[in-house]
Jmol script that loads the backbone (N, CA, C; Angstrom):
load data "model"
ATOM      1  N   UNK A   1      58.224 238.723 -12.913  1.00  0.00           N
ATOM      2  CA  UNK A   1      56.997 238.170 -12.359  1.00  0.00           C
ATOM      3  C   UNK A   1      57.286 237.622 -10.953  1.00  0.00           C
ATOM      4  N   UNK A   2      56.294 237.757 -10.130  1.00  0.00           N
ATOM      5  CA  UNK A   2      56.477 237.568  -8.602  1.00  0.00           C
ATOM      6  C   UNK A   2      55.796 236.446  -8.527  1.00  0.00           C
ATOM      7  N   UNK A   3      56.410 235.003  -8.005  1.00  0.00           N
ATOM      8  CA  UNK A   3      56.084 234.129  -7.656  1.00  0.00           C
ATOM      9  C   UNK A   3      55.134 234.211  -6.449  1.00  0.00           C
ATOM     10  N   UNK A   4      53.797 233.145  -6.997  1.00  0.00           N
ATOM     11  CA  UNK A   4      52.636 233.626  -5.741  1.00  0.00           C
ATOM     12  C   UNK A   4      52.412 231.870  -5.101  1.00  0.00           C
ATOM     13  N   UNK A   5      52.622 231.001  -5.931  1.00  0.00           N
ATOM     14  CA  UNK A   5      52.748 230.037  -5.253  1.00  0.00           C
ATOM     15  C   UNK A   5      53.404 229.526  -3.777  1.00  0.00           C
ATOM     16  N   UNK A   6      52.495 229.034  -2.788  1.00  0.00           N
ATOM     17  CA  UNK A   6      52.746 228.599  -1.842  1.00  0.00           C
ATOM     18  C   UNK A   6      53.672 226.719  -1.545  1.00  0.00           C
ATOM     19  N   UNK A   7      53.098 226.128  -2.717  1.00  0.00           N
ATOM     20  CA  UNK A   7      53.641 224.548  -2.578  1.00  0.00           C
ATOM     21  C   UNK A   7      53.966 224.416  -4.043  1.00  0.00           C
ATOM     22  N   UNK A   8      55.563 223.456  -3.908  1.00  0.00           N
ATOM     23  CA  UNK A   8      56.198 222.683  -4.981  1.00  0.00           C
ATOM     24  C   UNK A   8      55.314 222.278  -5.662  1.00  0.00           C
ATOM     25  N   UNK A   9      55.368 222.304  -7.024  1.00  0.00           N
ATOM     26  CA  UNK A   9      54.853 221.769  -8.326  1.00  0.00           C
ATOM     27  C   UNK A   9      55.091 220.774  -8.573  1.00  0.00           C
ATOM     28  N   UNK A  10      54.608 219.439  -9.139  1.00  0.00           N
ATOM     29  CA  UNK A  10      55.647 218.457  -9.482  1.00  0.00           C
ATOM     30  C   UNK A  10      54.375 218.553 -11.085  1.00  0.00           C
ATOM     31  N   UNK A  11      55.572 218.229 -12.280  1.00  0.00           N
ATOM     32  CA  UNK A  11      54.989 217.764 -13.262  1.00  0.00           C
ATOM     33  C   UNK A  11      54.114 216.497 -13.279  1.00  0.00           C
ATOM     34  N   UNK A  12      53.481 216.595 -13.331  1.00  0.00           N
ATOM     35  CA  UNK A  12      52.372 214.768 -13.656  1.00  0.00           C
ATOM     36  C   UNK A  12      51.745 214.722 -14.683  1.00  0.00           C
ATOM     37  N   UNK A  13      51.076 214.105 -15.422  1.00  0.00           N
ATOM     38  CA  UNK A  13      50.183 213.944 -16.132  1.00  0.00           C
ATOM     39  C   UNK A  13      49.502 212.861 -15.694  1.00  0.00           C
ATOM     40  N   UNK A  14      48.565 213.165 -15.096  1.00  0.00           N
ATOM     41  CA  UNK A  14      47.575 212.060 -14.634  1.00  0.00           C
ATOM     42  C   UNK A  14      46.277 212.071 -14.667  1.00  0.00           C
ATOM     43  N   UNK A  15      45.159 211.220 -14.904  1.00  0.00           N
ATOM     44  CA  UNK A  15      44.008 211.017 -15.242  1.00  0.00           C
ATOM     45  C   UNK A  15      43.191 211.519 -14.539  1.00  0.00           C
ATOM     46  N   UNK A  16      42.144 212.677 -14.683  1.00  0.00           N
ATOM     47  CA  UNK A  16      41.532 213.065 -13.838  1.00  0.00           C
ATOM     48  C   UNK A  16      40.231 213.092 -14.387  1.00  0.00           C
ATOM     49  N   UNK A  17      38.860 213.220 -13.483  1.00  0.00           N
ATOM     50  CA  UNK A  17      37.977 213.140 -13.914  1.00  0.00           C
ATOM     51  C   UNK A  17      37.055 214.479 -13.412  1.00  0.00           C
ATOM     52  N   UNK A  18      37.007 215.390 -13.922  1.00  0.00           N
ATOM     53  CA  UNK A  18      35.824 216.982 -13.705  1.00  0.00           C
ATOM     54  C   UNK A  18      34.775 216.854 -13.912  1.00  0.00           C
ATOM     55  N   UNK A  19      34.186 216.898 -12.843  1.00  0.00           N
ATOM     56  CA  UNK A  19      32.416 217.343 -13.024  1.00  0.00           C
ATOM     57  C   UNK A  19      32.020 219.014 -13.069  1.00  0.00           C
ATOM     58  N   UNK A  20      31.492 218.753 -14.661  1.00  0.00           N
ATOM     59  CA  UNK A  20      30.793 220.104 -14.325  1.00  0.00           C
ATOM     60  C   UNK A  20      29.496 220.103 -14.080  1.00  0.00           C
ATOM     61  N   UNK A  21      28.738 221.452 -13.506  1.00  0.00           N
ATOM     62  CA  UNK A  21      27.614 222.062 -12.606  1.00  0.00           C
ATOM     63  C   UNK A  21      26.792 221.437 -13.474  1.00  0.00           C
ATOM     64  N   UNK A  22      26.540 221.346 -14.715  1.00  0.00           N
ATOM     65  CA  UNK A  22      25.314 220.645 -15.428  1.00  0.00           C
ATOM     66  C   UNK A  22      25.308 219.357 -15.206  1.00  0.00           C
ATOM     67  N   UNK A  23      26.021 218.431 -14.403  1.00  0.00           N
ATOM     68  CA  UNK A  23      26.050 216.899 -14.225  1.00  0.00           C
ATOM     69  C   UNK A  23      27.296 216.058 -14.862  1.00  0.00           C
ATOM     70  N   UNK A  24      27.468 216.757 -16.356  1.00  0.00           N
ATOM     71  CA  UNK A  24      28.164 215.930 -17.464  1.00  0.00           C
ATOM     72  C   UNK A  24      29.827 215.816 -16.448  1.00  0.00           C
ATOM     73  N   UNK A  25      30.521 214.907 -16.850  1.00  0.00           N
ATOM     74  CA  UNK A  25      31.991 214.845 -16.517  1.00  0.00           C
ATOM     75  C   UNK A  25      32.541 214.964 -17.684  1.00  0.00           C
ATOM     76  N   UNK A  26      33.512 215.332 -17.670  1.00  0.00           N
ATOM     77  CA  UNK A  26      35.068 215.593 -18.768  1.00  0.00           C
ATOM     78  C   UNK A  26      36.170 214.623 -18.705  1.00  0.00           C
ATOM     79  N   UNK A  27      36.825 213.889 -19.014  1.00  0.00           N
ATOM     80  CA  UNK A  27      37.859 213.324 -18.943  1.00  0.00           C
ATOM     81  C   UNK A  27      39.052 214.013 -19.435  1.00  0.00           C
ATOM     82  N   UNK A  28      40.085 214.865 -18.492  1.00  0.00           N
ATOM     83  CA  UNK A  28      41.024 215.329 -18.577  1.00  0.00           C
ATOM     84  C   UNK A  28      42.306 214.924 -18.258  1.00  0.00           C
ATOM     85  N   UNK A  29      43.393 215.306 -18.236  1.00  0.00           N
ATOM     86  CA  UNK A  29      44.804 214.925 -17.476  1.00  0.00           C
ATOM     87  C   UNK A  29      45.288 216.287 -17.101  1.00  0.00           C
ATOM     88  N   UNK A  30      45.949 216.295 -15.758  1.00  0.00           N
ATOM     89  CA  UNK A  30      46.672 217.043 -15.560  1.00  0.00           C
ATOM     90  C   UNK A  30      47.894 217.426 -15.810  1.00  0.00           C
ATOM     91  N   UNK A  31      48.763 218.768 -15.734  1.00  0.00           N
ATOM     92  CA  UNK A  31      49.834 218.612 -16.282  1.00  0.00           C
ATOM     93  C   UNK A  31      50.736 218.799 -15.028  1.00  0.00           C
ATOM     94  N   UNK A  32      49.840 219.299 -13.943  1.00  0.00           N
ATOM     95  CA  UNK A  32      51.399 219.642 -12.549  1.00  0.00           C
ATOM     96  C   UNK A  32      50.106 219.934 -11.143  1.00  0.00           C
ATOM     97  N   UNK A  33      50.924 219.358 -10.671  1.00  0.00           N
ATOM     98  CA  UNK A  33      49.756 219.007  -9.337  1.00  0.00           C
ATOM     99  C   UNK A  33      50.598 219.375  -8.041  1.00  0.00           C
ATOM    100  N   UNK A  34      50.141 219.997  -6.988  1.00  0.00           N
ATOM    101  CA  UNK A  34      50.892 220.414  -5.940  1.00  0.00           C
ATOM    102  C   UNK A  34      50.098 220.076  -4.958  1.00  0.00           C
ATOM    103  N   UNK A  35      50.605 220.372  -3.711  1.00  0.00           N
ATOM    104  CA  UNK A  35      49.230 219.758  -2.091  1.00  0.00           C
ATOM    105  C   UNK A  35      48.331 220.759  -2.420  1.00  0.00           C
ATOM    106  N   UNK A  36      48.082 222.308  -2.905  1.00  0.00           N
ATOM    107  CA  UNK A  36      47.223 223.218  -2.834  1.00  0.00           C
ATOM    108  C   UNK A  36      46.437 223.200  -3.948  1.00  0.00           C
ATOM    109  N   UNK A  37      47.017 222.409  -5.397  1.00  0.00           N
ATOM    110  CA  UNK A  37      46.134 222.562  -6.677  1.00  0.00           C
ATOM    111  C   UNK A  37      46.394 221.800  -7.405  1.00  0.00           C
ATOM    112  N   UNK A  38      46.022 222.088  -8.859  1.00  0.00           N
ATOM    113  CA  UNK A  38      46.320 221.435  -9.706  1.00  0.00           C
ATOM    114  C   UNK A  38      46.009 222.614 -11.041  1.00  0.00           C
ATOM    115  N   UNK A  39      47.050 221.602 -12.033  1.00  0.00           N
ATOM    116  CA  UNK A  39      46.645 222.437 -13.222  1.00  0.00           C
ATOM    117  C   UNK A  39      46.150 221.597 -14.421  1.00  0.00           C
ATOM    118  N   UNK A  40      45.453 221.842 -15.241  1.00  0.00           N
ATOM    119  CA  UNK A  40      44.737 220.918 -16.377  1.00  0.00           C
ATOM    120  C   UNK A  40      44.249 221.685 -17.571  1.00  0.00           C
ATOM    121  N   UNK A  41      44.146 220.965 -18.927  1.00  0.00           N
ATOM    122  CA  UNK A  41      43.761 221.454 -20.114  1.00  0.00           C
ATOM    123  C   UNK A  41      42.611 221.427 -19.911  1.00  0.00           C
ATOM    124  N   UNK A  42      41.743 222.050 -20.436  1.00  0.00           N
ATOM    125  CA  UNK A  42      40.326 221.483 -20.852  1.00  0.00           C
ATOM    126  C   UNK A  42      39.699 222.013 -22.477  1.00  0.00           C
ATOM    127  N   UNK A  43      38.860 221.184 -23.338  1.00  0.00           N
ATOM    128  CA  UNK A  43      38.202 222.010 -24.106  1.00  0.00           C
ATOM    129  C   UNK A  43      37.374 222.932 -23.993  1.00  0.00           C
ATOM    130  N   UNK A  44      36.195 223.474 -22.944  1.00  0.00           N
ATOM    131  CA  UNK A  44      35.465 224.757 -22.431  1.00  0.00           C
ATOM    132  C   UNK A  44      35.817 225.009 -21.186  1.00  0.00           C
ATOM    133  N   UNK A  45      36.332 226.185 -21.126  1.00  0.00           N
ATOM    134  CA  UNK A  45      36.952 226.763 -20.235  1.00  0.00           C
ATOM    135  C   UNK A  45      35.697 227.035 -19.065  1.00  0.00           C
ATOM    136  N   UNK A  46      36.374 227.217 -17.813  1.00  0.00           N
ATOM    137  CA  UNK A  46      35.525 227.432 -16.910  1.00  0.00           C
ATOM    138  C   UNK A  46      35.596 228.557 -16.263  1.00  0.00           C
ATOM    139  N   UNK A  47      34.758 229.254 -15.642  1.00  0.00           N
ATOM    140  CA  UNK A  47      34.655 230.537 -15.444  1.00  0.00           C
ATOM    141  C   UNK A  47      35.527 230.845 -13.771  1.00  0.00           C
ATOM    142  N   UNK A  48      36.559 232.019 -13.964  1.00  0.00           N
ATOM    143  CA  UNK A  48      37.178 231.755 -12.755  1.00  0.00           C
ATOM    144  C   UNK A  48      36.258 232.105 -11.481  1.00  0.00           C
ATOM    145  N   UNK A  49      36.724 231.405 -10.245  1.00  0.00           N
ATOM    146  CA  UNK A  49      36.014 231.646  -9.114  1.00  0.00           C
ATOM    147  C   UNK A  49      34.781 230.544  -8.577  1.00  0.00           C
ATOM    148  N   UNK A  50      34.870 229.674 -10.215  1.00  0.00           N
ATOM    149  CA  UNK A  50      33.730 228.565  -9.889  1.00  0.00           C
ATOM    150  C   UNK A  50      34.089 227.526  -9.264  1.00  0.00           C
ATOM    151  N   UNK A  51      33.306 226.350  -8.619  1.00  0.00           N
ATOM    152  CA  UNK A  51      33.750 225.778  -7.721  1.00  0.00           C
ATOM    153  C   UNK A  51      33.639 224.448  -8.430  1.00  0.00           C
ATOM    154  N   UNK A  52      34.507 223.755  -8.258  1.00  0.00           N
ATOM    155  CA  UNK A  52      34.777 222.407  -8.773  1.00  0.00           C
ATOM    156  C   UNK A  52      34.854 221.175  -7.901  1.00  0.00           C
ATOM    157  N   UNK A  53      34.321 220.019  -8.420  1.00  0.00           N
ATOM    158  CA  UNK A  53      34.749 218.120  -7.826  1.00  0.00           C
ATOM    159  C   UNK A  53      35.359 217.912  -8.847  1.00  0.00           C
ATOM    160  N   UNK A  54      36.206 217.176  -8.459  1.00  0.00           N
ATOM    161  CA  UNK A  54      37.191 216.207  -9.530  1.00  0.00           C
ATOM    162  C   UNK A  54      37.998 215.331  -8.676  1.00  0.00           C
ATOM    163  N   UNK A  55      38.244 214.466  -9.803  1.00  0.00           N
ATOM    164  CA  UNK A  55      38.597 212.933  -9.240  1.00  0.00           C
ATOM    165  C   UNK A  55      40.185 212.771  -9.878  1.00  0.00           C
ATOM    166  N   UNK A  56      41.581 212.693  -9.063  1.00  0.00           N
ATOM    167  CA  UNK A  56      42.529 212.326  -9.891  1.00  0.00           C
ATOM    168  C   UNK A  56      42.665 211.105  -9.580  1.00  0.00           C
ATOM    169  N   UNK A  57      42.899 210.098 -10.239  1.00  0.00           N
ATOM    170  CA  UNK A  57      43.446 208.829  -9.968  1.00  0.00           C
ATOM    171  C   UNK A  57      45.527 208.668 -10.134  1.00  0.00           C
ATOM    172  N   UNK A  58      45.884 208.575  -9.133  1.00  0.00           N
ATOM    173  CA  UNK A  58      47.429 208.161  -9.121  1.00  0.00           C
ATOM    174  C   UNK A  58      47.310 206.658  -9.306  1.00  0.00           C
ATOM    175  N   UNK A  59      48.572 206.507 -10.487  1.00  0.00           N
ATOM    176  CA  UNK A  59      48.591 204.847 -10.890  1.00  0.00           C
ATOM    177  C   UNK A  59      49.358 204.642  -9.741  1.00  0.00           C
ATOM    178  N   UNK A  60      49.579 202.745 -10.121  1.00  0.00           N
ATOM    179  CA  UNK A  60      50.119 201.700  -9.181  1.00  0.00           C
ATOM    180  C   UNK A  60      51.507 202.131  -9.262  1.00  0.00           C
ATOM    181  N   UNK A  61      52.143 203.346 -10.094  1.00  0.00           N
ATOM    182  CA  UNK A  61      53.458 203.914 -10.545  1.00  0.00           C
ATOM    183  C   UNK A  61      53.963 204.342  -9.482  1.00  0.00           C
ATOM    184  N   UNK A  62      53.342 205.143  -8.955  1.00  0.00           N
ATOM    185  CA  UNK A  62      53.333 206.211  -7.595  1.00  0.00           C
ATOM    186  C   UNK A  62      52.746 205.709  -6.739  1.00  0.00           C
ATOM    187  N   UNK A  63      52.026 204.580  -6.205  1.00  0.00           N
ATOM    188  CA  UNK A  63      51.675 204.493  -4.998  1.00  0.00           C
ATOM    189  C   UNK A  63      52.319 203.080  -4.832  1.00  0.00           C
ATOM    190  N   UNK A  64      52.813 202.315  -5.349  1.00  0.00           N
ATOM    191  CA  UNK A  64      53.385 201.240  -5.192  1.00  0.00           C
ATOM    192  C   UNK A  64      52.383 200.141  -5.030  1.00  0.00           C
ATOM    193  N   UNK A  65      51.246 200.145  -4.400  1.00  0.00           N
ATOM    194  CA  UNK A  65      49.631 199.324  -4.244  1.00  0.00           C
ATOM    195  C   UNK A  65      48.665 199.163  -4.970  1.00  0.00           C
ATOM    196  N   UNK A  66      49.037 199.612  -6.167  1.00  0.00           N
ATOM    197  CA  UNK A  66      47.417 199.813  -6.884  1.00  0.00           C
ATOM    198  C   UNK A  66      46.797 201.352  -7.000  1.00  0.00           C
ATOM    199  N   UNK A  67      45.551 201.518  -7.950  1.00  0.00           N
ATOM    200  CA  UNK A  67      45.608 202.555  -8.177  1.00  0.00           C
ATOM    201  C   UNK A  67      44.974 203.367  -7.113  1.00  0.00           C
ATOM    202  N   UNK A  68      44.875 204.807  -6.881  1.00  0.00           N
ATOM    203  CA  UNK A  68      44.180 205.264  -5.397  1.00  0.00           C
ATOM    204  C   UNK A  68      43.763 206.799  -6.214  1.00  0.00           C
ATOM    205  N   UNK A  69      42.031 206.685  -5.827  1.00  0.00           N
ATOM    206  CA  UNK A  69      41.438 208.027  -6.506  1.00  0.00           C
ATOM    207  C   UNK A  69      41.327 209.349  -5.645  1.00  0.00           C
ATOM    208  N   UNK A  70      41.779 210.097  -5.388  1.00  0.00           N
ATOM    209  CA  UNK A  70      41.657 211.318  -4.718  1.00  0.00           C
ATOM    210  C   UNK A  70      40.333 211.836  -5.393  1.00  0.00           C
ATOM    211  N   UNK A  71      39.391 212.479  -4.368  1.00  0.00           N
ATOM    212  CA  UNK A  71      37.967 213.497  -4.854  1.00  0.00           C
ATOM    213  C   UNK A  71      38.520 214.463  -4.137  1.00  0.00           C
ATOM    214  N   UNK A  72      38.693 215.542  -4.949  1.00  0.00           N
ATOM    215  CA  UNK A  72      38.899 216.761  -4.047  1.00  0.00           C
ATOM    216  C   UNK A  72      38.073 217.971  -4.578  1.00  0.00           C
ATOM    217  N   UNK A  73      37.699 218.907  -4.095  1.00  0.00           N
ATOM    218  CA  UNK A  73      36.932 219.961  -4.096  1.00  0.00           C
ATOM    219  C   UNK A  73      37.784 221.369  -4.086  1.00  0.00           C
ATOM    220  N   UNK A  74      37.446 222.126  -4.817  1.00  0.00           N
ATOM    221  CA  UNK A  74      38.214 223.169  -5.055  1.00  0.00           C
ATOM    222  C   UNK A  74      37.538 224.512  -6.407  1.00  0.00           C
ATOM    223  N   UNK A  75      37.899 225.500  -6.243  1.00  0.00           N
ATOM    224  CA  UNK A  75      37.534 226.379  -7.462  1.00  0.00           C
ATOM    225  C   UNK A  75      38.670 226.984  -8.563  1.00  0.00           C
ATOM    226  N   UNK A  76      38.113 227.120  -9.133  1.00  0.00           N
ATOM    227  CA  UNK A  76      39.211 228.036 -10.295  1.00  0.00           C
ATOM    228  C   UNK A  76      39.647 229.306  -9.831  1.00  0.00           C
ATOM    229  N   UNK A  77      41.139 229.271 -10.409  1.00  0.00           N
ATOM    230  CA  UNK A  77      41.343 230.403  -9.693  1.00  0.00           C
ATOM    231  C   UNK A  77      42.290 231.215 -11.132  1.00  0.00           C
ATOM    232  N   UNK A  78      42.633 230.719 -12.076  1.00  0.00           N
ATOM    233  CA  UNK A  78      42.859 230.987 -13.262  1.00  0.00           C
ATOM    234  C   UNK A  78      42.801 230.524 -14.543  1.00  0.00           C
ATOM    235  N   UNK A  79      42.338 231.074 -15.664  1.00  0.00           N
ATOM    236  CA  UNK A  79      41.913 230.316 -16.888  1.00  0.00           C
ATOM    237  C   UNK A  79      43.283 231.161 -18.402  1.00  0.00           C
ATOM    238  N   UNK A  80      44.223 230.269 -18.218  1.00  0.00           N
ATOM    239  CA  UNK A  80      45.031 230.497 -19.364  1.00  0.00           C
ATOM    240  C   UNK A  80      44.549 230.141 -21.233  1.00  0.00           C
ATOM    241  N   UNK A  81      44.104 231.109 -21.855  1.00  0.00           N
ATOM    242  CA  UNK A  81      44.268 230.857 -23.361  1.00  0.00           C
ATOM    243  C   UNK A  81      45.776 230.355 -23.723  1.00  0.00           C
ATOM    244  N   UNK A  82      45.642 229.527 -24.172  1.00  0.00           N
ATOM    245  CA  UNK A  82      47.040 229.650 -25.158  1.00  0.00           C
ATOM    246  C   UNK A  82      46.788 230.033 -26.867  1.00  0.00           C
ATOM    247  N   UNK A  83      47.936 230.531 -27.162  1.00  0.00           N
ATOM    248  CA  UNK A  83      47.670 230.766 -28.460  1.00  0.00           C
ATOM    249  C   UNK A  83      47.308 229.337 -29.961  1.00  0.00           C
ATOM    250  N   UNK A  84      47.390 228.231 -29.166  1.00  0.00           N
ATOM    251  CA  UNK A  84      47.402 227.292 -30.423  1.00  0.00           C
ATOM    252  C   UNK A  84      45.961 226.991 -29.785  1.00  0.00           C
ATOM    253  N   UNK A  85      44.808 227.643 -28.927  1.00  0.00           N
ATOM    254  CA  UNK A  85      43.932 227.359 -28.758  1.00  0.00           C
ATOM    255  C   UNK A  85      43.942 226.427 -27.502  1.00  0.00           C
ATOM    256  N   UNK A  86      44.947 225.503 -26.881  1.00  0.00           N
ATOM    257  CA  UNK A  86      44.396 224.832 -25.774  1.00  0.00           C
ATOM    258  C   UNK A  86      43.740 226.169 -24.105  1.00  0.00           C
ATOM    259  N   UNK A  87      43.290 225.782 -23.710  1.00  0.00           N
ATOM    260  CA  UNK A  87      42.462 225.926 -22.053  1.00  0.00           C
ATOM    261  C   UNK A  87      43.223 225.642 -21.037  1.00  0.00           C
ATOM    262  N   UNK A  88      43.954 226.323 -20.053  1.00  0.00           N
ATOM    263  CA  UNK A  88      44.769 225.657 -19.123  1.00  0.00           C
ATOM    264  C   UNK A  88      43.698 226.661 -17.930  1.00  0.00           C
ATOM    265  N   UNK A  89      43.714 225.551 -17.112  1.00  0.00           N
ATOM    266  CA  UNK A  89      42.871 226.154 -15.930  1.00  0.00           C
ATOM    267  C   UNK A  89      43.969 225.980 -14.194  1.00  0.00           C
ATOM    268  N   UNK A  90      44.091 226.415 -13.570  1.00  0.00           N
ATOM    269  CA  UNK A  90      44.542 226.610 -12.401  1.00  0.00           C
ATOM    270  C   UNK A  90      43.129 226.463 -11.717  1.00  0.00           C
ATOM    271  N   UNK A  91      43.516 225.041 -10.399  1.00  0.00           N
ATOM    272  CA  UNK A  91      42.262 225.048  -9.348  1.00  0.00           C
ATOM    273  C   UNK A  91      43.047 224.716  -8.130  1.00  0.00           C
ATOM    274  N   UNK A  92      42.415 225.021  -7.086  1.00  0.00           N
ATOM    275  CA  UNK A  92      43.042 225.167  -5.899  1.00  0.00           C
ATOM    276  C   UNK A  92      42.209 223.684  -5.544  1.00  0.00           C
ATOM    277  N   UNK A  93      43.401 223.204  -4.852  1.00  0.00           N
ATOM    278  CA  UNK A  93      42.309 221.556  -3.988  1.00  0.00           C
ATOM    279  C   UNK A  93      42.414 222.281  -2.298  1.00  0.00           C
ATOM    280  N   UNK A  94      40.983 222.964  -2.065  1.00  0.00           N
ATOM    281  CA  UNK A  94      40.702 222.786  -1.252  1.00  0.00           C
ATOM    282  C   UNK A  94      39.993 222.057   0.203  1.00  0.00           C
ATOM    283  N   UNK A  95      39.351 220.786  -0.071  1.00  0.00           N
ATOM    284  CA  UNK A  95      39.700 219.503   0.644  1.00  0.00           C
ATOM    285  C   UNK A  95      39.415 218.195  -0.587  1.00  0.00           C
ATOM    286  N   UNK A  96      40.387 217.247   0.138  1.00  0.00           N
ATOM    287  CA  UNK A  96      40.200 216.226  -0.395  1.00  0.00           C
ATOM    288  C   UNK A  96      39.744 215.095   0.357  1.00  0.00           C
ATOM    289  N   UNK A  97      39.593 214.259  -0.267  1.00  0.00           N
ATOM    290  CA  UNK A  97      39.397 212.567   0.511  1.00  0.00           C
ATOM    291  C   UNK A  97      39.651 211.438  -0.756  1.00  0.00           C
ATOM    292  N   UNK A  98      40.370 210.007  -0.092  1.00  0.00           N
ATOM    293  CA  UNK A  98      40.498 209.010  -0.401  1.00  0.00           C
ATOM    294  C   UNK A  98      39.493 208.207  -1.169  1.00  0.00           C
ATOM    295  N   UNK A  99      39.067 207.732  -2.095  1.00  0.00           N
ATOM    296  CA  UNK A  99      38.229 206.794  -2.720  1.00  0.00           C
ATOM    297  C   UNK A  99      38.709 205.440  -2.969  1.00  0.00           C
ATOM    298  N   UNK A 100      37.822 204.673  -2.259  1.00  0.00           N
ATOM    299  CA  UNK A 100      37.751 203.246  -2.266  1.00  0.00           C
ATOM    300  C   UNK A 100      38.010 202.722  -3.750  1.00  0.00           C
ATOM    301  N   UNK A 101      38.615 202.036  -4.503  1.00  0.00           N
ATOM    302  CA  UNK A 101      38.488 201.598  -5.878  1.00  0.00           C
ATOM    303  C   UNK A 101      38.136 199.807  -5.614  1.00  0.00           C
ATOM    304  N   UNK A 102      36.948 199.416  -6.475  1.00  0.00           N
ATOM    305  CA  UNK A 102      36.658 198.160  -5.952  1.00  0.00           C
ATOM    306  C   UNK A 102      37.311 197.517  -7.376  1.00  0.00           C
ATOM    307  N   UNK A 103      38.083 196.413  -7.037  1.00  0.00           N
ATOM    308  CA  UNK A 103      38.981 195.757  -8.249  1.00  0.00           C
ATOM    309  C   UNK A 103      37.978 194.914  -9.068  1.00  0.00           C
ATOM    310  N   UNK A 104      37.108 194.441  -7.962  1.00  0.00           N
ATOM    311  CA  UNK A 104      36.187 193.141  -8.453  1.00  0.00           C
ATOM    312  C   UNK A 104      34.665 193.082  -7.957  1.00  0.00           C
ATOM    313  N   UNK A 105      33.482 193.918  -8.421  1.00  0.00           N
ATOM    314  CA  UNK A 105      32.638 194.325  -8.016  1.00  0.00           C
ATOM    315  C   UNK A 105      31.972 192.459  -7.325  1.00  0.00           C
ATOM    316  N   UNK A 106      32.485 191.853  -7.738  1.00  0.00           N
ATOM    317  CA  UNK A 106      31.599 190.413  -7.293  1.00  0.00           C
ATOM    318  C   UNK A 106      32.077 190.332  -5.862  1.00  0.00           C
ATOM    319  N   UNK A 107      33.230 190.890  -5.367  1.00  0.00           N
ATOM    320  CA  UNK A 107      33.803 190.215  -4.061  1.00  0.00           C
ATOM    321  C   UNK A 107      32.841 190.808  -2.658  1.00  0.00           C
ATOM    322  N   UNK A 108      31.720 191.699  -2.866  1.00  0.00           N
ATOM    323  CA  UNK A 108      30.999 192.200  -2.095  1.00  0.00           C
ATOM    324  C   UNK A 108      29.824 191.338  -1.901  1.00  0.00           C
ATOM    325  N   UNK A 109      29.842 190.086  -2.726  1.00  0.00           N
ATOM    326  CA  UNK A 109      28.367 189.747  -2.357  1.00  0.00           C
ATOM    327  C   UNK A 109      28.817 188.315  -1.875  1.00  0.00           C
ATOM    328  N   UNK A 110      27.843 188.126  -1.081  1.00  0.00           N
ATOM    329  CA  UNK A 110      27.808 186.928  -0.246  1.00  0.00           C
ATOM    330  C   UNK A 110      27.564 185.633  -1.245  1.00  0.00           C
ATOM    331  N   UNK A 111      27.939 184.233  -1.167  1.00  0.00           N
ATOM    332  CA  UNK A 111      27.574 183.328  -1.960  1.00  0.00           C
ATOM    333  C   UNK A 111      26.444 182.665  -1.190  1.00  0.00           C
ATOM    334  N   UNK A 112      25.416 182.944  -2.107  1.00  0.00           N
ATOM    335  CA  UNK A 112      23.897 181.598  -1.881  1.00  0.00           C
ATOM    336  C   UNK A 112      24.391 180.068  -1.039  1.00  0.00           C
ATOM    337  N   UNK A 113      24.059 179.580  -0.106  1.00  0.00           N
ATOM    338  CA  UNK A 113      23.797 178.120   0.342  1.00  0.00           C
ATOM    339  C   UNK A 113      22.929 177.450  -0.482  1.00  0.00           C
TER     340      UNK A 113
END
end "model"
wireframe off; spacefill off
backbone 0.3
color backbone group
């Protein structure tokens, strides 16, 4: 088999959050995440070529600060059966951006005189 990957893999398992096209979100984890993608289980598979948002959150493990949510945008680009039945999907992160995480929704509001 001819390696087609462009960027290092690193194993992770980390918390991610998929929106699919009908609105609903999924709560998944990933199993190996690179600068170009990611890979993840899911229970209904998604159709390749479709285009995806999803949210990974890296713990305070890996960033040393607290937790920090990546939204990145990207499509499927392969949908693995396995034989004991899990869904492994391959998605490309084609852009991302930073998400604000607010620790303490009260610290935004001004106090009354």
């Amino acid at each position: 088999m001819v390696e087609k990957r462009r960027a290092h893999r690193f194993p992770m398992t980390l918390p991610m959050l998929m929106a699919r096209t009908e609105g609903a979100e999924e709560s998944v984890s990933t199993r190996d995440v690179s600068s170009g993608g990611v890979y993840f289980e899911v229970e209904e598979a998604p159709q390749a070529g479709v285009k995806l948002e999803f949210v990974i959150t890296l713990p305070t493990e890996i960033t040393m600060t607290g937790p920090v949510q990546i939204r990145c945008i990207g499509k499927v680009v392969r949908v693995d059966r396995g034989v004991s039945g899990q869904i492994g999907v391959a998605a490309t992160i084609d852009r991302y951006e930073f998400l604000r995480i607010k620790e303490n929704k009260d610290e935004d509001r001004t106090p009354s005189a």
